[in-house]
ZALOZA-594109 format. One line per 10 residues: number of its first residue (from 1); for each residue x, y, z of N, C-alpha, C. Coordinates in pm, whole numbers, always signed. Layout:
// residues N
NUM	X/Y/Z/X/Y/Z/X/Y/Z  ...
END
This chain:
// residues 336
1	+5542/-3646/+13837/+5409/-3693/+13794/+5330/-3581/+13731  +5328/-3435/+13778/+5288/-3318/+13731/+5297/-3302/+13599  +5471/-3302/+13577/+5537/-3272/+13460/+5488/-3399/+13388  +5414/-3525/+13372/+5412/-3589/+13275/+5248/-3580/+13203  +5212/-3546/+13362/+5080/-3504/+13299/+5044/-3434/+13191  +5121/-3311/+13270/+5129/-3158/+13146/+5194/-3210/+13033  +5304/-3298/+12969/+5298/-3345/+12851/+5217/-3411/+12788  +5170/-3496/+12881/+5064/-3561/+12810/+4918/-3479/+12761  +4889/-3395/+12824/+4789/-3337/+12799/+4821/-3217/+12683  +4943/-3142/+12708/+4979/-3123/+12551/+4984/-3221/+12432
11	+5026/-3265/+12456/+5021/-3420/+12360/+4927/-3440/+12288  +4818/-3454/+12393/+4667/-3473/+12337/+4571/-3339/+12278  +4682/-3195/+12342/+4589/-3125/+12257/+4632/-3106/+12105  +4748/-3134/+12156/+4845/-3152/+12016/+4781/-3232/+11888  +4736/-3333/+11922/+4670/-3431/+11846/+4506/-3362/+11773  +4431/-3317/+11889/+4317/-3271/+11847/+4321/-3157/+11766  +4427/-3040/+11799/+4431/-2914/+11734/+4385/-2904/+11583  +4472/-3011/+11481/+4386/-2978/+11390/+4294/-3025/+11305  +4205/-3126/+11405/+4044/-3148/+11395/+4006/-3067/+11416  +4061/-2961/+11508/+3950/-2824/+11544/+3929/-2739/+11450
21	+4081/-2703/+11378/+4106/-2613/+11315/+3981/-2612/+11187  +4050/-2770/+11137/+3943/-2788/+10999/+3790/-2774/+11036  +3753/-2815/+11136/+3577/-2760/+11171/+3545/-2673/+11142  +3616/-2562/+11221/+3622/-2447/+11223/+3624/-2328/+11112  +3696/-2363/+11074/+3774/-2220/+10910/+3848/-2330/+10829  +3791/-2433/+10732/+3770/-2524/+10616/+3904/-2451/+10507  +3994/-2533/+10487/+4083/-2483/+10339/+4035/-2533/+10245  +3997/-2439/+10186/+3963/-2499/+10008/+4041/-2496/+9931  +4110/-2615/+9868/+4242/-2626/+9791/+4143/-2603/+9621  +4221/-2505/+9558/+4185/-2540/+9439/+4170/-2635/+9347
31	+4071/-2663/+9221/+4114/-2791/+9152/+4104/-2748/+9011  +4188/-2811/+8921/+4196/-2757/+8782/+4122/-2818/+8727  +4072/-2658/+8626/+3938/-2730/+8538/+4030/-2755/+8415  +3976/-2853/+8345/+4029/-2842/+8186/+3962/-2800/+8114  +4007/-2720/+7963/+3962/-2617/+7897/+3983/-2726/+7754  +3854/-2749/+7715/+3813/-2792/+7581/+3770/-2677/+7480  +3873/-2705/+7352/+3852/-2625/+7261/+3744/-2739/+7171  +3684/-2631/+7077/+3632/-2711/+6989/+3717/-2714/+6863  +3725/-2831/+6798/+3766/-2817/+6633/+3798/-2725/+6525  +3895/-2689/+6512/+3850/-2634/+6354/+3788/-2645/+6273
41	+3731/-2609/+6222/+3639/-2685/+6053/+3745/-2656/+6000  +3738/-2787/+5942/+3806/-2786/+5774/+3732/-2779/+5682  +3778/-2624/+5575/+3717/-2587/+5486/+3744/-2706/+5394  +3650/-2689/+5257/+3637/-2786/+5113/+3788/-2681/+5040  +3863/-2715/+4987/+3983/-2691/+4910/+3831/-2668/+4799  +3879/-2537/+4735/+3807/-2475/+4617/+3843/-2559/+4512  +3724/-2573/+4443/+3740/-2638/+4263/+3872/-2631/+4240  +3943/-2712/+4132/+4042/-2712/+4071/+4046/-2621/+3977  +4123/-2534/+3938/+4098/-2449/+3836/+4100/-2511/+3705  +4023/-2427/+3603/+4012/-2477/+3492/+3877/-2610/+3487
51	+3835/-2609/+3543/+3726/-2693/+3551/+3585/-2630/+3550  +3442/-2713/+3553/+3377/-2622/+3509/+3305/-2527/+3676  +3327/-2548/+3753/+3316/-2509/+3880/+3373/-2387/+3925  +3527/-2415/+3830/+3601/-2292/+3859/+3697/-2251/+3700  +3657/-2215/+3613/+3701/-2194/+3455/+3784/-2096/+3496  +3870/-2102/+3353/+3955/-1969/+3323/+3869/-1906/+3246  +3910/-1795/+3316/+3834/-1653/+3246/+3919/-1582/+3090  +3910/-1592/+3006/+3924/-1484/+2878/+3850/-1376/+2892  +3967/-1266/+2829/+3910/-1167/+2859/+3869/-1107/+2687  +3756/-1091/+2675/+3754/-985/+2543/+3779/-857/+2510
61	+3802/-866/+2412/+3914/-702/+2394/+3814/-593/+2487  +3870/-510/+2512/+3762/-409/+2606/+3726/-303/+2481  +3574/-240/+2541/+3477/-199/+2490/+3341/-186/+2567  +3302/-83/+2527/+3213/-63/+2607/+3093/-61/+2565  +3063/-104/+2416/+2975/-197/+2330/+2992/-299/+2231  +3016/-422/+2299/+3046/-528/+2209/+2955/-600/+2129  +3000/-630/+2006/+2879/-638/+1940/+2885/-787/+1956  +2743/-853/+1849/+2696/-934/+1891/+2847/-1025/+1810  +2869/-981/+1683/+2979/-1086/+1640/+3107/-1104/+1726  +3155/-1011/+1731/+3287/-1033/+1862/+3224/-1110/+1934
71	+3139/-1151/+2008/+3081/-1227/+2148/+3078/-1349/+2063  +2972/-1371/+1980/+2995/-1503/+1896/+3182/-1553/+1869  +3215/-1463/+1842/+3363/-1501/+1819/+3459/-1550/+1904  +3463/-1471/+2023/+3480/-1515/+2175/+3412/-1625/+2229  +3317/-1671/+2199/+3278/-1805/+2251/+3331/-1911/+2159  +3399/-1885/+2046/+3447/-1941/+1936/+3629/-1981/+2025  +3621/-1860/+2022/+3804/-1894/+2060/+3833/-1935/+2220  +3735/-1915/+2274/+3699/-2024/+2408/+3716/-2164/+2408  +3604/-2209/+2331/+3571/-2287/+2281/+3732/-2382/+2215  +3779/-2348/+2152/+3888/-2401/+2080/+4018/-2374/+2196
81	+4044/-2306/+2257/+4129/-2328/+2346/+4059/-2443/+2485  +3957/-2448/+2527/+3900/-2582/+2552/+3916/-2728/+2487  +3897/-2694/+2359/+3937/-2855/+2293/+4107/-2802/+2329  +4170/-2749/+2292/+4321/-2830/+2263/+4331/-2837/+2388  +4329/-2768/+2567/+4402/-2750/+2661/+4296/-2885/+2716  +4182/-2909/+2782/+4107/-2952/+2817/+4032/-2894/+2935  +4066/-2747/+2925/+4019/-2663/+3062/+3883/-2545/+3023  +3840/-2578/+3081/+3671/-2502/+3091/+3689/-2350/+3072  +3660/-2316/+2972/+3684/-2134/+2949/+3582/-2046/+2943  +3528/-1968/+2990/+3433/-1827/+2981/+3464/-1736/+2919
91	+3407/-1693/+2914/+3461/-1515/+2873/+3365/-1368/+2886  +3442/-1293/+2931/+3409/-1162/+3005/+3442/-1079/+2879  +3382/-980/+2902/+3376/-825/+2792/+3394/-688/+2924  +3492/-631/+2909/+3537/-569/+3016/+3551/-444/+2928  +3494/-367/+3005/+3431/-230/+2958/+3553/-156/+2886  +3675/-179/+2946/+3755/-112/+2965/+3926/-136/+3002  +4021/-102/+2971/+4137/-168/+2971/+4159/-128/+3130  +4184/-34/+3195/+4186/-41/+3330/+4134/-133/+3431  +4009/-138/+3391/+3943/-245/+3478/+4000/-393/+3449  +3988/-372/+3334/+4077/-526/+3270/+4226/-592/+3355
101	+4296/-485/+3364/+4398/-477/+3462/+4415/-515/+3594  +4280/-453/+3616/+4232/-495/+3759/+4191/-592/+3796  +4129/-685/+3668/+4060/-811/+3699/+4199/-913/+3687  +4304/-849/+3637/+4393/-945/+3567/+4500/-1002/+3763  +4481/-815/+3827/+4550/-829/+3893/+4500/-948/+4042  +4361/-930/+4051/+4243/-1001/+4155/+4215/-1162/+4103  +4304/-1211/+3974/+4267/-1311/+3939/+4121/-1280/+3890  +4057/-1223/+3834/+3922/-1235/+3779/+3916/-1219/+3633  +4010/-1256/+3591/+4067/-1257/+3461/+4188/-1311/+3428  +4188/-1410/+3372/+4331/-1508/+3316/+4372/-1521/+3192
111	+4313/-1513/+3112/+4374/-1418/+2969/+4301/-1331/+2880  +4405/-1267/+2840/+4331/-1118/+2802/+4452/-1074/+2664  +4387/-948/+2582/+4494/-893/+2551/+4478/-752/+2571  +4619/-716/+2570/+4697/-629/+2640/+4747/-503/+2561  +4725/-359/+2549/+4804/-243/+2470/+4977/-262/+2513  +5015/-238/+2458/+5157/-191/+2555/+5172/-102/+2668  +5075/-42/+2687/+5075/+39/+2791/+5005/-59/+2875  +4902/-85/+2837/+4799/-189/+2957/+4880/-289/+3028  +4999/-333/+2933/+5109/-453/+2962/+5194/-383/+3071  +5200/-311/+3080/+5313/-234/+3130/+5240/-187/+3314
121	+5135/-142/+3293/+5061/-97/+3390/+5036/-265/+3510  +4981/-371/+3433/+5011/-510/+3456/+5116/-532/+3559  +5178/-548/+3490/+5352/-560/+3530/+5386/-497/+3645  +5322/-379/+3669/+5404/-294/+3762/+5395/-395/+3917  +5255/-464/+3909/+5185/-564/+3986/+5262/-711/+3957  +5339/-738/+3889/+5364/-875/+3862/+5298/-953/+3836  +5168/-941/+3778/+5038/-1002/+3762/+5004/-1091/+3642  +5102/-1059/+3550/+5066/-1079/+3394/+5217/-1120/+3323  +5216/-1269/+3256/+5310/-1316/+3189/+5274/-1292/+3005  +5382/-1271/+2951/+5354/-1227/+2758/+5364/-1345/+2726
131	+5236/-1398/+2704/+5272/-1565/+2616/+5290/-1565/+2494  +5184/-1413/+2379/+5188/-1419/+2267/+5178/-1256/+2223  +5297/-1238/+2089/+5285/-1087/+2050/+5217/-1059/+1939  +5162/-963/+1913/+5115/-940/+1764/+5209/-927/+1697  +5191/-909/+1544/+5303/-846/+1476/+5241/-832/+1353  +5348/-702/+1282/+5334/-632/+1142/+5421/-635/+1077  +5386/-705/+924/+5519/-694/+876/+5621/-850/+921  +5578/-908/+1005/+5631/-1002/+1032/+5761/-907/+1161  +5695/-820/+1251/+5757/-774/+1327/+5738/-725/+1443  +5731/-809/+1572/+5734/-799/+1688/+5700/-617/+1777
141	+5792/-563/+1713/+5833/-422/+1766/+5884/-259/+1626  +5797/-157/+1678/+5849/-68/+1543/+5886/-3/+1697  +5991/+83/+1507/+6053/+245/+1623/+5990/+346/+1577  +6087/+458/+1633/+5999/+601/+1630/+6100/+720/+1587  +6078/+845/+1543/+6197/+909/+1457/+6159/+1083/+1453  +6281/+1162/+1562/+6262/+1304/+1588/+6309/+1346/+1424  +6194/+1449/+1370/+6151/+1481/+1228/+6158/+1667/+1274  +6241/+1726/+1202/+6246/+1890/+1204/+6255/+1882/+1069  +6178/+2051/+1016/+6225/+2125/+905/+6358/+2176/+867  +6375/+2088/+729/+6539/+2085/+677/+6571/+2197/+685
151	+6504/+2349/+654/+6573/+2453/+723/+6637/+2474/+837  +6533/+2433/+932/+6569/+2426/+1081/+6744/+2448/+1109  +6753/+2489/+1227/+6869/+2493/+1249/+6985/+2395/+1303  +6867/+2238/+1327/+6959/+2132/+1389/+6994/+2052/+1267  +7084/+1981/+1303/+7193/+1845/+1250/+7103/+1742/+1265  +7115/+1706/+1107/+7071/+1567/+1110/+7191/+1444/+1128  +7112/+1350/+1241/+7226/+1256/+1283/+7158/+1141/+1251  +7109/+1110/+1110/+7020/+986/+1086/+7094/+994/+941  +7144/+879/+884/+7183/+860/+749/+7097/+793/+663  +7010/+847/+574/+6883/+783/+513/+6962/+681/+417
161	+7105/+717/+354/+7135/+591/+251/+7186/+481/+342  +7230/+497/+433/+7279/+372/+505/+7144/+312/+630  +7099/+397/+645/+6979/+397/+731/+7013/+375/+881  +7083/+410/+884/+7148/+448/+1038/+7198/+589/+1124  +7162/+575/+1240/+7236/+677/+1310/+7383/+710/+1323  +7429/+855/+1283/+7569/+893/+1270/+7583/+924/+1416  +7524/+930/+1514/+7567/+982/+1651/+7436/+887/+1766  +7531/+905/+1889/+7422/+840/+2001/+7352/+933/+2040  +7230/+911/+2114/+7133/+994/+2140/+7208/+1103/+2269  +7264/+1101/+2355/+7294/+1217/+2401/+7387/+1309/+2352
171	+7458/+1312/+2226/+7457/+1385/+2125/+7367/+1424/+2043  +7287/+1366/+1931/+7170/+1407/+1870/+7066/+1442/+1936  +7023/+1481/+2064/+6930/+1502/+2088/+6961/+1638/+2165  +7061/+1666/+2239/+7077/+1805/+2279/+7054/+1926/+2252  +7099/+1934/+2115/+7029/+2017/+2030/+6874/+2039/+2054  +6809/+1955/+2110/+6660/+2018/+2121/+6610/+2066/+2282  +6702/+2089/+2313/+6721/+2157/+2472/+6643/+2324/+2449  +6564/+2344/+2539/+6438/+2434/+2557/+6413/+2458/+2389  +6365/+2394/+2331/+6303/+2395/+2194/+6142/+2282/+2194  +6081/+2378/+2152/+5973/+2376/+2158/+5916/+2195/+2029
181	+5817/+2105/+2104/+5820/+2012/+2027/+5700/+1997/+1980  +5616/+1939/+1877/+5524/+1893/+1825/+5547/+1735/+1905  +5370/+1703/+1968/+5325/+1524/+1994/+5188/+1508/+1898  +5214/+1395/+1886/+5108/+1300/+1810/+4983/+1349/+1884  +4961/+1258/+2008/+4880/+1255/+2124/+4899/+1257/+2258  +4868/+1265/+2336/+4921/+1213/+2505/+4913/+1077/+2541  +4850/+988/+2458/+4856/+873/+2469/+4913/+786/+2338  +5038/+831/+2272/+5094/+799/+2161/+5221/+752/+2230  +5246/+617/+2189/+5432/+580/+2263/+5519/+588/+2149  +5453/+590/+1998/+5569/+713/+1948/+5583/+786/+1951
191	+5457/+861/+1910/+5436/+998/+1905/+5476/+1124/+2013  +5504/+1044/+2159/+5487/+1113/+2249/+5554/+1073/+2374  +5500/+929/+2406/+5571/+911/+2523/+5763/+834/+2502  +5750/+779/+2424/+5896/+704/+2395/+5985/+833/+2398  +5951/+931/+2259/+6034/+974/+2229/+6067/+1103/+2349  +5963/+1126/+2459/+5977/+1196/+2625/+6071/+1156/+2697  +6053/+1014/+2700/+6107/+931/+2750/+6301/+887/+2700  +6336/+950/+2558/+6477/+926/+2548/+6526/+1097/+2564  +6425/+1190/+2519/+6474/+1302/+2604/+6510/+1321/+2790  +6417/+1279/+2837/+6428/+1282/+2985/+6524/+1247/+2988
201	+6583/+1070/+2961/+6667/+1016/+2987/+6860/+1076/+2971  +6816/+1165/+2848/+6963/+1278/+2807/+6968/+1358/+2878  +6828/+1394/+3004/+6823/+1520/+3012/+6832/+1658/+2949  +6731/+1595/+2847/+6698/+1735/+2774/+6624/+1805/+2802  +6588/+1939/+2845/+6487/+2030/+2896/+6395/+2073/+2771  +6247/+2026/+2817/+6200/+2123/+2669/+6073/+2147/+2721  +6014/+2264/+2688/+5893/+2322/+2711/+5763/+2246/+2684  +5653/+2325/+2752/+5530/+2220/+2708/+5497/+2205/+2532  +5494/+2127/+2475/+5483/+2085/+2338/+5355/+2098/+2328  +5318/+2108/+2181/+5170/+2106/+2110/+5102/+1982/+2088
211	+5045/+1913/+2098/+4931/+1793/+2059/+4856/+1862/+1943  +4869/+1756/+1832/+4859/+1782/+1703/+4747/+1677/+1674  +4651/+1584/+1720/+4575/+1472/+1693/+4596/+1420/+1568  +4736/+1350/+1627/+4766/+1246/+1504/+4896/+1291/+1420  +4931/+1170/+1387/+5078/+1183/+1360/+5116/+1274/+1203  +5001/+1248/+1137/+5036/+1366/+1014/+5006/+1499/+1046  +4962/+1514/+1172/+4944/+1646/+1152/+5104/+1671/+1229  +5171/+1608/+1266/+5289/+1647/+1365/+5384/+1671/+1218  +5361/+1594/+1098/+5423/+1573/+970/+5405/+1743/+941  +5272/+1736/+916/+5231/+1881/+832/+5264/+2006/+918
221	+5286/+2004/+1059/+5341/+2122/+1146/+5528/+2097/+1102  +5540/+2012/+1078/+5708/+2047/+1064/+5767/+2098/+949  +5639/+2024/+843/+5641/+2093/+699/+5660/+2234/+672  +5499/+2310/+773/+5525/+2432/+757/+5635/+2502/+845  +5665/+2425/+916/+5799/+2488/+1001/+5669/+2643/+1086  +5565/+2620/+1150/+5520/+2742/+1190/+5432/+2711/+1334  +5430/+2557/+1365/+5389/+2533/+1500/+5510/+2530/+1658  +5585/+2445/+1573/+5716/+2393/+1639/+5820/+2389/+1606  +5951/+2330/+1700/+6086/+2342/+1605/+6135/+2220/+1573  +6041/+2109/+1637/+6098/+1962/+1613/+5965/+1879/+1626
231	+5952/+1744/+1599/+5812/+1671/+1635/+5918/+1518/+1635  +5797/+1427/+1655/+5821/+1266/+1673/+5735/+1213/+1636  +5730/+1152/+1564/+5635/+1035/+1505/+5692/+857/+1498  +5629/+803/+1434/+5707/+639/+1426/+5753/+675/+1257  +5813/+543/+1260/+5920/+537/+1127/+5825/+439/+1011  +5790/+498/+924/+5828/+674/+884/+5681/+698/+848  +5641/+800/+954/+5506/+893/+894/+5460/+973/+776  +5620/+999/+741/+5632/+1102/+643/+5560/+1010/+527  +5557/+913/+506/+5531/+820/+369/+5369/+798/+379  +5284/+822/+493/+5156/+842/+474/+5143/+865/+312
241	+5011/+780/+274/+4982/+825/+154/+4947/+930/+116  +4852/+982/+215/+4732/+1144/+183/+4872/+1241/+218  +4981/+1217/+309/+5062/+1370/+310/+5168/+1353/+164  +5208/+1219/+118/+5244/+1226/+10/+5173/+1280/-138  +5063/+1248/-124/+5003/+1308/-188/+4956/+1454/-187  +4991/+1525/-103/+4955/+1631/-59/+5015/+1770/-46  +5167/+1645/-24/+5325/+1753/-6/+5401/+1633/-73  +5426/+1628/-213/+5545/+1568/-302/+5678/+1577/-287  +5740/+1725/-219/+5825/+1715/-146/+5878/+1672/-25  +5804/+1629/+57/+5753/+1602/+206/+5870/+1565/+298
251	+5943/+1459/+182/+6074/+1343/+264/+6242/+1490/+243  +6164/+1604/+119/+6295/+1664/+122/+6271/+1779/+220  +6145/+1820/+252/+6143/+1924/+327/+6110/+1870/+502  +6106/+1744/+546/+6087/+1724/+630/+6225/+1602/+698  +6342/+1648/+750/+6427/+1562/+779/+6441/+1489/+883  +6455/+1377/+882/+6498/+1244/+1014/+6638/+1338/+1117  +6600/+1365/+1195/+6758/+1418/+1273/+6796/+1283/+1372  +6684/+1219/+1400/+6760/+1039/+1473/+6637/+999/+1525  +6686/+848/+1485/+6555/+744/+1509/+6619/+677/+1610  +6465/+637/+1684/+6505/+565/+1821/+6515/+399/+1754
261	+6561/+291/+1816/+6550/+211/+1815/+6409/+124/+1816  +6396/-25/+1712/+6254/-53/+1731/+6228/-112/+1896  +6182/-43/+1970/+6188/-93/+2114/+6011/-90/+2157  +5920/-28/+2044/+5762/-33/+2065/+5723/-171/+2047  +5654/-212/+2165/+5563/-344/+2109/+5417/-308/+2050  +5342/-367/+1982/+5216/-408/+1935/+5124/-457/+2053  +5034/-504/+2064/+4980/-549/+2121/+5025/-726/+2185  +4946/-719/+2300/+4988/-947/+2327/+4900/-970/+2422  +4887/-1099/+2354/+4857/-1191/+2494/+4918/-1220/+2573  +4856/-1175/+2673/+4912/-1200/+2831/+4837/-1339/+2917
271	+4874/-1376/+2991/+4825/-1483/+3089/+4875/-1468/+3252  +4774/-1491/+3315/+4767/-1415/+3458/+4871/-1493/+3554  +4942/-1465/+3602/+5051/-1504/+3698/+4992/-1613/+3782  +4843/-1569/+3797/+4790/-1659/+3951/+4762/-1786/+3869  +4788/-1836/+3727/+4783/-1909/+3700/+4891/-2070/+3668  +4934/-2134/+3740/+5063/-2241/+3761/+5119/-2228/+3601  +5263/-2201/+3598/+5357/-2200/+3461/+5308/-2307/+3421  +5292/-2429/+3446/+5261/-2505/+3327/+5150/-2493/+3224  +5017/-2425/+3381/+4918/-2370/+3270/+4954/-2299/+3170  +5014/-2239/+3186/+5056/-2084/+3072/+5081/-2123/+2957
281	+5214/-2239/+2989/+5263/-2322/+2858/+5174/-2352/+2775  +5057/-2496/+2851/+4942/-2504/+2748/+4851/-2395/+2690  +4838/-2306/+2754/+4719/-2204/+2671/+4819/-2156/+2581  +4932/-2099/+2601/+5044/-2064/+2499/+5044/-2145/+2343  +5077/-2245/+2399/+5065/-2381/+2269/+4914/-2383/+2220  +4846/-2387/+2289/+4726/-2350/+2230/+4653/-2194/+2143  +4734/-2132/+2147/+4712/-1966/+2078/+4839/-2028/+1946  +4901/-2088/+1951/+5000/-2161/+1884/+4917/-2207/+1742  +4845/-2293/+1791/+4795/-2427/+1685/+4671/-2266/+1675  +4634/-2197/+1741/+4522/-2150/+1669/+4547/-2085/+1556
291	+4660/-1975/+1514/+4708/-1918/+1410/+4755/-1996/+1285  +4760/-2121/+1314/+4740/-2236/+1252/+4632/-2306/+1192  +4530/-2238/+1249/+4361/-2329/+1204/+4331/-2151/+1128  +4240/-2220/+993/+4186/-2102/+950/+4056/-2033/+1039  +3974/-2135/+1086/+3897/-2076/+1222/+3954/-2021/+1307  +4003/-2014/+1367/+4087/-1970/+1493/+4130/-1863/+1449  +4233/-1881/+1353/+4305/-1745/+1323/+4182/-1573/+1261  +4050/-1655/+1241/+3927/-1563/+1118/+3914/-1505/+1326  +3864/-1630/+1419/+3848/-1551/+1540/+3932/-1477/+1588  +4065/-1506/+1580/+4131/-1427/+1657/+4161/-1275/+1623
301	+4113/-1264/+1487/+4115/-1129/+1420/+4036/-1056/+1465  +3840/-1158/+1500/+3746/-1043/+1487/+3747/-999/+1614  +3780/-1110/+1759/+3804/-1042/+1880/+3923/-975/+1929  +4001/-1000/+1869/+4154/-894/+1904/+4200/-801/+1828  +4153/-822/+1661/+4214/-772/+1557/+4365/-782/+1506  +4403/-913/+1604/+4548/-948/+1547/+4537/-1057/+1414  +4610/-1033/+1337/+4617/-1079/+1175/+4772/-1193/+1230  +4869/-1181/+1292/+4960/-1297/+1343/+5000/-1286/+1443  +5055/-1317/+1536/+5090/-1347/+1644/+5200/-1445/+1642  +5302/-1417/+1787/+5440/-1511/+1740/+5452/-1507/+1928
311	+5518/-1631/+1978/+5547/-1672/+2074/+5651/-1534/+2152  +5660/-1468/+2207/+5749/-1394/+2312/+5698/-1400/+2480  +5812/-1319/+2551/+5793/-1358/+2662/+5856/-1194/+2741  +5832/-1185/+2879/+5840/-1059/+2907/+5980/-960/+2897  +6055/-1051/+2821/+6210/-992/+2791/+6163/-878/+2692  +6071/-882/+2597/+6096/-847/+2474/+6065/-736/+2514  +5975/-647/+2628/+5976/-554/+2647/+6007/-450/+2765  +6121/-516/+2841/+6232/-461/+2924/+6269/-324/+2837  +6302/-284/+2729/+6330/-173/+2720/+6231/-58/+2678  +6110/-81/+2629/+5997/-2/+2618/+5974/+44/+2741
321	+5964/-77/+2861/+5916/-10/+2991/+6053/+70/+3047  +6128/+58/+2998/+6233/+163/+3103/+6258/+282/+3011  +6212/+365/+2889/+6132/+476/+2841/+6061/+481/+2846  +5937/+415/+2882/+5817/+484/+2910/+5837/+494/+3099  +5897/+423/+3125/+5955/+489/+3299/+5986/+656/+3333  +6105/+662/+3223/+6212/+757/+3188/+6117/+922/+3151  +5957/+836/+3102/+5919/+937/+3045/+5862/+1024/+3187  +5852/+1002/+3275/+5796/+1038/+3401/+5624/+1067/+3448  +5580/+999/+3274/+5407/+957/+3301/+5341/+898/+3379  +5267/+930/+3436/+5175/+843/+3527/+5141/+707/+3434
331	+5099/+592/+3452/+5096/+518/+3374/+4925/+502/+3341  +4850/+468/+3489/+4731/+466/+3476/+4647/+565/+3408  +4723/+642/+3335/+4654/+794/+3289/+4652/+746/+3128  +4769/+630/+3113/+4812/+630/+2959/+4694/+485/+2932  +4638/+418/+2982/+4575/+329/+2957/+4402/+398/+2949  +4325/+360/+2865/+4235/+394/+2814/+4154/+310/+2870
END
């Protein structure tokens, strides 16, 4: 009877224990909060380009005083690439071809034209497609031609009756290994940088050269045979009128030893990468029909000073940029 008690009364404390417990010292079970984010905003998708909200930018030739007719003219050739494309055009006057570059590369500029060097500097960025080239002569690209005094002691490797080179350039050009050269300018790609640029490439060693401002005077230092032992000019300087007139002998006392290939471009229109290929096409076709309209073509003279223009594309000057590479110039130094 003892023993059932004592179970039972465990039993029952058994039962109460944990009513006591919880009175006593309470468990607080955690509870999960939920975590509300707010929304994203969704931004407005920017104007469509080419519209008037968001226009293509033209760029006018750079200058750092444009006069009032160029600006009239530029709103002219705006204007007419608007009618044929149907896209809203502006136009900027950019002080300067560097900056020009810069706007080309930030999108703050979508067509422009371009030096060959400025094209090149472009490019290095991938920024800029060649929709349209100038040309002279009905010609895309001239060359350029190492000119010594027929005394001189080198070989001429240029055949004036056939008008070709008798040897490749790392033959004809060795000969001017530590020999002193006549340049046009420092910013000449005949005068100076091309023809650096097919020396480097032979590895020809040659001392610091003279800058002559301007290509007849590189003529008239080889004449007298008393600045230098060789110079470079484009093909053919020698035929200047004022040095023909000046030196009648000029073509016998001044000899071609080898001409580079025509690998110089002229100037072009470029069109900005950040702009969709199809755009390109139409503004392309549209610089097209303009050389075609006597308006268009009177504008395109007074703001670019191109007289024709012909459809190319960035092939045509793959080999200019790999001599002016070769030449080991800074590039941003060669753009004005």
């Amino acid at each position: 009877m003892k023993k059932f008690l004592l179970v039972l009364s465990l039993a029952i404390l058994g039962c109460n224990l944990p009513i006591r417990l919880a009175a006593g010292n309470p468990k607080v079970t955690p509870t999960a909060t939920a975590t509300v984010f707010a929304p994203t905003p969704t931004l407005p998708a920017p104007p469509k380009l080419g519209t008037e909200k968001n226009p293509l930018i033209l760029a006018l030739a750079p200058s750092e005083h444009v006069d009032p007719e160029t600006i009239t003219a530029g709103e002219g050739l705006a204007a007419f690439i608007e009618k044929q494309t149907g896209y809203h055009v502006v136009t900027i006057a950019p002080s300067n071809e560097a900056s020009l570059v810069d706007a080309l590369n930030k999108g703050n500029a979508h067509i422009a034209m371009l030096s060959p060097f400025g094209y090149a500097l472009a490019r290095e960025n991938d920024s800029v497609t060649a929709i349209m080239a100038s040309t002279r002569n009905g010609q895309m690209l001239y060359g350029a031609q190492f000119i010594a005094n027929r005394d001189s002691e080198f070989v001429p490797f240029f055949d004036p009756a056939r008008n070709e080179n008798t040897a490749e350039a790392n033959v004809a050009l060795k000969q001017f290994q530590d020999k002193k050269p006549c340049w046009s300018d420092d910013k000449s790609p005949s005068g100076y940088v091309v023809p650096l640029g097919f020396l480097n490439k032979g590895k020809v060693r040659i001392p610091s050269g003279a800058f002559l401002e301007g290509q007849p005077g590189v003529v008239r230092a080889i004449y007298a045979a008393d600045i230098c032992n060789f110079g470079a000019t484009y093909i053919d300087a020698r035929h200047i009128p004022a040095l023909e007139a000046n030196y009648p002998d000029v073509t016998e006392r001044v000899a071609v030893i080898w001409r580079m290939p025509n690998i110089i471009p002229y100037e072009n229109i470029a069109a900005s990468n950040s702009l969709p290929i199809e755009m390109r096409r139409v503004i392309q076709r549209a610089f097209i029909d303009m050389i075609l309209s006597p308006d268009g073509k009177t504008s395109l003279q007074t703001v670019y000073g191109m007289d024709e223009i012909q459809v190319t594309d960035d092939t045509l000057y793959s080999e200019f940029e790999l001599y002016v590479k070769a030449s080991g110039l800074d590039l941003s130094t060669l753009v004005k």
